[in-house]
C-alpha positions as CSV (number, residue, x, y, z in Angstrom):
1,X,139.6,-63.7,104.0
2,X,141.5,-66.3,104.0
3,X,138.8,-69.0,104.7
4,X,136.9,-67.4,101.8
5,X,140.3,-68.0,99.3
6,X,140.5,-71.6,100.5
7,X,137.1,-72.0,99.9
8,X,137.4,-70.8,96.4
9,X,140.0,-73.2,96.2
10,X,138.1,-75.9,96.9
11,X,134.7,-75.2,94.8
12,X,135.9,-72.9,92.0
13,X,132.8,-72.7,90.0
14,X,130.8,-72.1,93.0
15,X,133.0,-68.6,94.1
16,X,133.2,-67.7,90.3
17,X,129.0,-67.8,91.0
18,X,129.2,-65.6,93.8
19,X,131.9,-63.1,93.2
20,X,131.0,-63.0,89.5
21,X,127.3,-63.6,89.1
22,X,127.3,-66.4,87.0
23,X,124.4,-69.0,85.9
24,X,123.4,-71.2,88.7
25,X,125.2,-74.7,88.7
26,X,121.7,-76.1,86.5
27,X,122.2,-73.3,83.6
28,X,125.6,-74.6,83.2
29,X,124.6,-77.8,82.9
30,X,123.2,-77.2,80.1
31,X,125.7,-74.9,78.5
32,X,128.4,-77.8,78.2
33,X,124.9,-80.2,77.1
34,X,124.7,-77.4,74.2
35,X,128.7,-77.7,73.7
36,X,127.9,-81.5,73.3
37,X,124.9,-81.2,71.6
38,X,126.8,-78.8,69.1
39,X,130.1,-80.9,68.5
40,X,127.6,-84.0,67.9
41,X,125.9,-82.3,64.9
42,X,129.9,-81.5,64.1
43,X,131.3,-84.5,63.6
44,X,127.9,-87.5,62.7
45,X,128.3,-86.4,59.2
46,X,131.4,-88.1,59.3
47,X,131.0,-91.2,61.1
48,X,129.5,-94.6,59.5
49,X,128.0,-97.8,61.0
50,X,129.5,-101.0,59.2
51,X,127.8,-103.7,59.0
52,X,129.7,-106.8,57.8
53,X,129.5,-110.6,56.8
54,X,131.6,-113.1,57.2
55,X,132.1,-117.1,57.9
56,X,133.3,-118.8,61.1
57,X,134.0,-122.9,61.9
58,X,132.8,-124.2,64.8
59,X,132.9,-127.9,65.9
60,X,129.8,-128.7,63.3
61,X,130.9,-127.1,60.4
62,X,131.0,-123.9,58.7
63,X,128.5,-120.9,60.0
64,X,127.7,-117.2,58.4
65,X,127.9,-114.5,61.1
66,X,127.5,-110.6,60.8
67,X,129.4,-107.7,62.3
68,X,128.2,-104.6,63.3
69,X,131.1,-101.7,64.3
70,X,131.4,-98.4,63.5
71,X,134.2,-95.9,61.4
72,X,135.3,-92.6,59.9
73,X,135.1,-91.0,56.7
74,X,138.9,-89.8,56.5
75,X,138.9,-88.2,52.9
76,X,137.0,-87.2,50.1
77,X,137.9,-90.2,47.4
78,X,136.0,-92.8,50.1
79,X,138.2,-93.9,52.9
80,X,136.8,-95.4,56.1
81,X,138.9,-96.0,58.9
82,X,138.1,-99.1,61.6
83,X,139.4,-101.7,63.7
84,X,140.7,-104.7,61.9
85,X,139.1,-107.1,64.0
86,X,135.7,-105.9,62.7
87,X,136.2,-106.5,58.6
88,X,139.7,-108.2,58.7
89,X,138.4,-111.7,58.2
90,X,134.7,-110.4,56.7
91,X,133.8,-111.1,52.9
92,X,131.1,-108.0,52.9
93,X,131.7,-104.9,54.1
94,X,129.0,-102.1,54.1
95,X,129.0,-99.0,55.5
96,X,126.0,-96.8,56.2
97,X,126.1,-93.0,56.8
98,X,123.7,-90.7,59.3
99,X,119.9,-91.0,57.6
100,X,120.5,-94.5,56.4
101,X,122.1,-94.4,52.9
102,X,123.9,-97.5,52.7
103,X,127.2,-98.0,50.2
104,X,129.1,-101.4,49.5
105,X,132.9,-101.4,51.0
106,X,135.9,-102.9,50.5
107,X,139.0,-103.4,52.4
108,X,142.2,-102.1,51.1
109,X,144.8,-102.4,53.7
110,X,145.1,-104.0,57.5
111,X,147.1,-103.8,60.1
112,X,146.1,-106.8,63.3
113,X,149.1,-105.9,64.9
114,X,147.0,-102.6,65.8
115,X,143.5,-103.7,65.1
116,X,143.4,-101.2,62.1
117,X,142.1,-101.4,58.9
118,X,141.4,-99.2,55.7
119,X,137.7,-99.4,53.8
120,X,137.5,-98.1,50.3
121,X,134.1,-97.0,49.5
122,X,132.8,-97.7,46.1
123,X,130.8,-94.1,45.5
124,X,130.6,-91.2,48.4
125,X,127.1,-90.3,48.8
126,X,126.3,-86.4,48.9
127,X,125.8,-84.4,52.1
128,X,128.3,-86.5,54.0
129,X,131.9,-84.9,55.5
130,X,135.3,-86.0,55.9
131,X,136.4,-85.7,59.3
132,X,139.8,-83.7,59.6
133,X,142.9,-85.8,62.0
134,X,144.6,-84.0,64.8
135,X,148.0,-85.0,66.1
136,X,147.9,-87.1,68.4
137,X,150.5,-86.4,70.3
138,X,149.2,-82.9,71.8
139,X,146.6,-85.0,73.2
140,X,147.4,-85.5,77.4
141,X,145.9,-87.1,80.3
142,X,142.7,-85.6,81.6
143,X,141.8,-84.2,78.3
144,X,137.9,-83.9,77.4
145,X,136.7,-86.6,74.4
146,X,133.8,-87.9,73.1
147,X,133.2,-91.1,71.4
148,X,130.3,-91.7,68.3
149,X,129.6,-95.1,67.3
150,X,127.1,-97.9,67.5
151,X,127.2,-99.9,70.7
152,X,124.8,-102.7,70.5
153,X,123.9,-101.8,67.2
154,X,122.4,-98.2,68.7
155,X,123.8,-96.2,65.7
156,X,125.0,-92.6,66.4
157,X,125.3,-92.9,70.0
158,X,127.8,-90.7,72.1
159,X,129.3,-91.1,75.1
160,X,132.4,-88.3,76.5
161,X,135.1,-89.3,79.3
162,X,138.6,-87.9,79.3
163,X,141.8,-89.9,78.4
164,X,142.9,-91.4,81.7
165,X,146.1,-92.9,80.5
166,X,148.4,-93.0,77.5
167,X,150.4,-96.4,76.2
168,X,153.0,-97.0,74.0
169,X,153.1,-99.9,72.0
170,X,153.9,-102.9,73.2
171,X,153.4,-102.5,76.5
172,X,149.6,-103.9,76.8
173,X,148.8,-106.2,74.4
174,X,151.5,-108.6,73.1
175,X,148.7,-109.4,70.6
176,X,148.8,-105.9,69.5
177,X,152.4,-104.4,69.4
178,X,152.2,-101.9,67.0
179,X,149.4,-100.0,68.7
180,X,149.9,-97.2,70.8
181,X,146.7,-97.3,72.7
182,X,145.1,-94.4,74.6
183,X,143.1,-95.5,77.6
184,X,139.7,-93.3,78.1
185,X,136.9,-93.2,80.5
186,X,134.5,-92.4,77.8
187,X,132.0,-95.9,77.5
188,X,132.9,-98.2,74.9
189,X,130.3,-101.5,74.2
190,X,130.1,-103.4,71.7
191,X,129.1,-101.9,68.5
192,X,132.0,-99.3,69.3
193,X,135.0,-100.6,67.5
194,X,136.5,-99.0,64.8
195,X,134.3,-95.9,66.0
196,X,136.4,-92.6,66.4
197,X,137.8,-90.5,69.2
198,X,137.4,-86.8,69.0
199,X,139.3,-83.8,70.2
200,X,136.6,-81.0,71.8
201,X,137.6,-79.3,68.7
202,X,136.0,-82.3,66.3
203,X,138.9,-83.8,65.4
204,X,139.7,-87.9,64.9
205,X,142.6,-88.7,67.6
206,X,141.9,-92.2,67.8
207,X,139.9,-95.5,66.8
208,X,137.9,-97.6,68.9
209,X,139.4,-100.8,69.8
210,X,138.5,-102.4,72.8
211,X,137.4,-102.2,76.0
212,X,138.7,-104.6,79.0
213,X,135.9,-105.7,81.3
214,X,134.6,-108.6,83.8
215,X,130.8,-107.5,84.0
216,X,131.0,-107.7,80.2
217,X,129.7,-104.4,80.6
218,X,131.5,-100.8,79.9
219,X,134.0,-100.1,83.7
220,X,135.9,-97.6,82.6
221,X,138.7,-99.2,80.9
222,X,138.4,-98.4,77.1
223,X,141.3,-98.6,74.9
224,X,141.3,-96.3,71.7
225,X,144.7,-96.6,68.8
226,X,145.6,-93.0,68.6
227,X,145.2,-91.5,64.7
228,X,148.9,-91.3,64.7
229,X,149.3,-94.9,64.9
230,X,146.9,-95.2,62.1
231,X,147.8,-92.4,59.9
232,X,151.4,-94.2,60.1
233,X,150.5,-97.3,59.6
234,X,147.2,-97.4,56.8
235,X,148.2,-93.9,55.2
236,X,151.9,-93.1,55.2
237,X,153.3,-96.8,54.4
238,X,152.0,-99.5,52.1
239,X,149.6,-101.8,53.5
240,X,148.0,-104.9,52.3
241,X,144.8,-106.5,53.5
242,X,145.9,-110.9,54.0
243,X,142.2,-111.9,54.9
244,X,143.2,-114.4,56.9
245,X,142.0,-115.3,60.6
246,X,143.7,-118.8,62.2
247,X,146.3,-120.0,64.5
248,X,150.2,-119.9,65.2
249,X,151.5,-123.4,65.6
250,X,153.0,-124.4,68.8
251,X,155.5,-127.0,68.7
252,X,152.9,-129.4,70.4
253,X,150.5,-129.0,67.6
254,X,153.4,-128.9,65.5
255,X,154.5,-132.2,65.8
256,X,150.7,-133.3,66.6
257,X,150.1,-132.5,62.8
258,X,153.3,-134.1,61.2
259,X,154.5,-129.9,59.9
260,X,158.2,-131.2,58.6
261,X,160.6,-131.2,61.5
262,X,161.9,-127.7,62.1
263,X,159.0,-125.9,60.6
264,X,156.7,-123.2,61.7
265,X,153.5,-122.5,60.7
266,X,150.2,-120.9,60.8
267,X,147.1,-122.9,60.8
268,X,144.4,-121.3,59.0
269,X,140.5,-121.1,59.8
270,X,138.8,-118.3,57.4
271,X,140.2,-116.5,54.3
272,X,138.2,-113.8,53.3
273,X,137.1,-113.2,49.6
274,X,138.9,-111.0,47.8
275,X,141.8,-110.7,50.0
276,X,145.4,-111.7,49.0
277,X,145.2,-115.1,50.5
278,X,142.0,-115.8,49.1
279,X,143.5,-114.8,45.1
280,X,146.7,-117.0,46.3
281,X,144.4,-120.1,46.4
282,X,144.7,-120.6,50.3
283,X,141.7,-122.8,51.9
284,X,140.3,-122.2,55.0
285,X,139.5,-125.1,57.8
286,X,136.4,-126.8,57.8
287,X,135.8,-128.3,61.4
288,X,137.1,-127.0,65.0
289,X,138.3,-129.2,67.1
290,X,139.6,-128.9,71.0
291,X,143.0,-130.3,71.2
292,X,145.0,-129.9,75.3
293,X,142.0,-127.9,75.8
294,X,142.8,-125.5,73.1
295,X,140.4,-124.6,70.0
296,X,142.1,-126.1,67.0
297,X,141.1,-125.6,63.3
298,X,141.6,-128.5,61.2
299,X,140.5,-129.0,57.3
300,X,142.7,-125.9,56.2
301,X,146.2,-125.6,54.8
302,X,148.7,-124.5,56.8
303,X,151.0,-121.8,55.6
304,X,154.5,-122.5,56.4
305,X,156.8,-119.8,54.7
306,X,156.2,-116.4,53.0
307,X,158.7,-115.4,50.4
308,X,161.0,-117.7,51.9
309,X,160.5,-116.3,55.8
310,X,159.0,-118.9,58.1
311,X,155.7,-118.6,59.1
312,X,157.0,-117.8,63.3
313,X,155.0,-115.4,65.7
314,X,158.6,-113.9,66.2
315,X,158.8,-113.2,61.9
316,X,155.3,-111.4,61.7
317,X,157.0,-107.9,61.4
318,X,159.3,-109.0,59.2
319,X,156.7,-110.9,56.8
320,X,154.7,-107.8,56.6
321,X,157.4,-105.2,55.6
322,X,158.3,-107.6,53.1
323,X,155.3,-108.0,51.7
324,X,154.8,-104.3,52.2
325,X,157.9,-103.6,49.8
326,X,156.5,-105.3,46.7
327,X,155.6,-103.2,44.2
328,X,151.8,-103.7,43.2
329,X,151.9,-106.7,40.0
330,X,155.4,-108.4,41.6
331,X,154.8,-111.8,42.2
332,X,155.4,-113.6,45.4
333,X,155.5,-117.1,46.8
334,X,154.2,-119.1,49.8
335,X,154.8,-122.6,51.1
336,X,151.8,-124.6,52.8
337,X,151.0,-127.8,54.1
338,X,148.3,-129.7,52.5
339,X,146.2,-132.7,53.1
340,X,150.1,-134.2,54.0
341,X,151.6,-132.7,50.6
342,X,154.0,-129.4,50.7
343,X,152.8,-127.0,47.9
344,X,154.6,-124.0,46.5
345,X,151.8,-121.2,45.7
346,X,152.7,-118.5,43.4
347,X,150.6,-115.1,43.8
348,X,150.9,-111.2,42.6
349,X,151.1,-108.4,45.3
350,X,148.1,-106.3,45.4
């Protein structure tokens, strides 16, 4: 008898078979396919494919480039949540929904720090649903997920895992502090980012970011910003969308450049159109340029202070809740470095 309990033990579903009758192992199989197959149909209406363009510099000039990544349909009035790095720096953003319907997209807020960002569409086409949020936080190791988004460009794919670790922010990426992160065996390409995470019960509990791998291939080591972090930071706070992609000075490059003695700065390479830089009047670069071995680019103003706060790495936080706090009209001022000349720059907050 004993044997028989430790057996149990050991293959639960198997005893469950015997003592109870249940379905061989191959019927359920495709029970939990159904359960798939079911929470699939659940939860597409929701998510979009976004398909973006934008420009990039390389070392012969300027080049146009396009995005594919994938998003959520949060709320009724038209707003799409995705990772930052795939509209951030784009100057079109569209979004298409399950059966094709394609609808033009802007970006309303941003947040790098977490690679999150907030899409505003500009009509909601009929038959499509919003996709209600869990909290996050009831959400533990070894829980069941599944993952809908477009790796490779292979819209409406899914691919399930369970969340094999939780981080909290700060404590992976240094580029990325704001962001918890939960990590999840469920495979994540690209294509994937700014896809959602959901619950077994169809809810959003996180948003694609990255995955970290050597093969360049999916191993197992997906990292997904939980809804929390991006309910708190794109819903609950003000946000702004800066449009800008480029480069923190070093002191090297600092003095390499001539930026006054003392000064930080942040060298920029793209502004988006439309964004809050791109209204302020601030140009992006128009060559790269390797410099110690590091990509530099050169052409584009460098921004020096923000409403008075240098432009420092270590200030970032503190730029952002200050630009948060204006009220939408309030004008604001920034300091750049151009073709040898400082310039003050006078712009209104979004």
């Amino acid at each position: 008898m004993n044997q028989y309990i430790a057996r149990c033990v050991l293959s639960t579903s198997l005893c469950l078979a015997v003592v109870l009758g249940a379905r061989p192992a191959s019927d359920v199989s495709a029970a939990e396919a159904q359960s798939f197959r079911d929470l699939f149909k659940q939860v597409a209406p929701s998510v979009v494919v976004i398909r973006a363009r934008g420009r990039d510099v390389t070392g012969s000039g300027e080049t146009r480039f396009s995005e594919t990544g994938s998003g959520v349909l949060i709320s009724a009035d038209g707003k799409v949540m995705t990772a930052a790095h795939v509209v951030h720096a784009m100057d079109e953003v569209a979004v298409e929904f399950l059966g094709g319907e394609r609808v033009a997209a802007r970006v309303v807020a941003s947040e790098p720090a977490a690679d999150l960002s907030l899409l505003q569409l500009s009509r909601v086409p009929a038959g499509v649903r919003v996709s209600p949020m869990a909290d996050s936080r009831t959400m533990e190791v070894g829980d069941e997920v599944i993952i809908v988004g477009a790796p490779y460009g292979l819209s409406y794919s899914l691919s399930d895992g369970i969340i094999s670790a939780k981080w909290p922010p700060n404590t992976i990426y240094k580029t990325m502090p704001l962001a918890e992160f939960f990590q999840t065996t469920a495979t994540i390409n690209t294509g994937n980012s700014g896809g959602p995470m959901f619950n077994m019960k169809g809810e959003v509990i996180g948003i694609v970011s990255h995955n970290i791998s050597k093969s360049g291939g999916s191993e197992g080591l997906g990292f997904v910003v939980t809804i929390n972090t991006a309910k708190q930071l794109l819903l609950e706070r003000k946000s702004f969308w800066s449009g800008l992609e480029g480069l923190a000075l070093s002191d090297e490059l600092a003095d390499l450049l001539n930026v006054p003695r003392g000064s930080s700065g942040y060298m920029v390479k793209t502004v988006a159109k439309g964004s809050i830089a791109d209204e302020l009047g601030i140009r992006g670069s128009n060559q790269l340029v390797t410099i110690s071995g590091e990509q530099v680019p050169l052409g584009g103003d460098i921004i020096l202070t923000v409403q008075g706060i240098p432009m420092a790495t270590a200030n970032a936080a503190k730029i952002r809740q200050t630009m948060s706090s204006l009220t939408s009209g309030q004008p604001f001022k920034a300091t750049i470095l151009r073709a040898g000349q400082v310039l003050e720059l006078t712009g209104k907050a979004p």
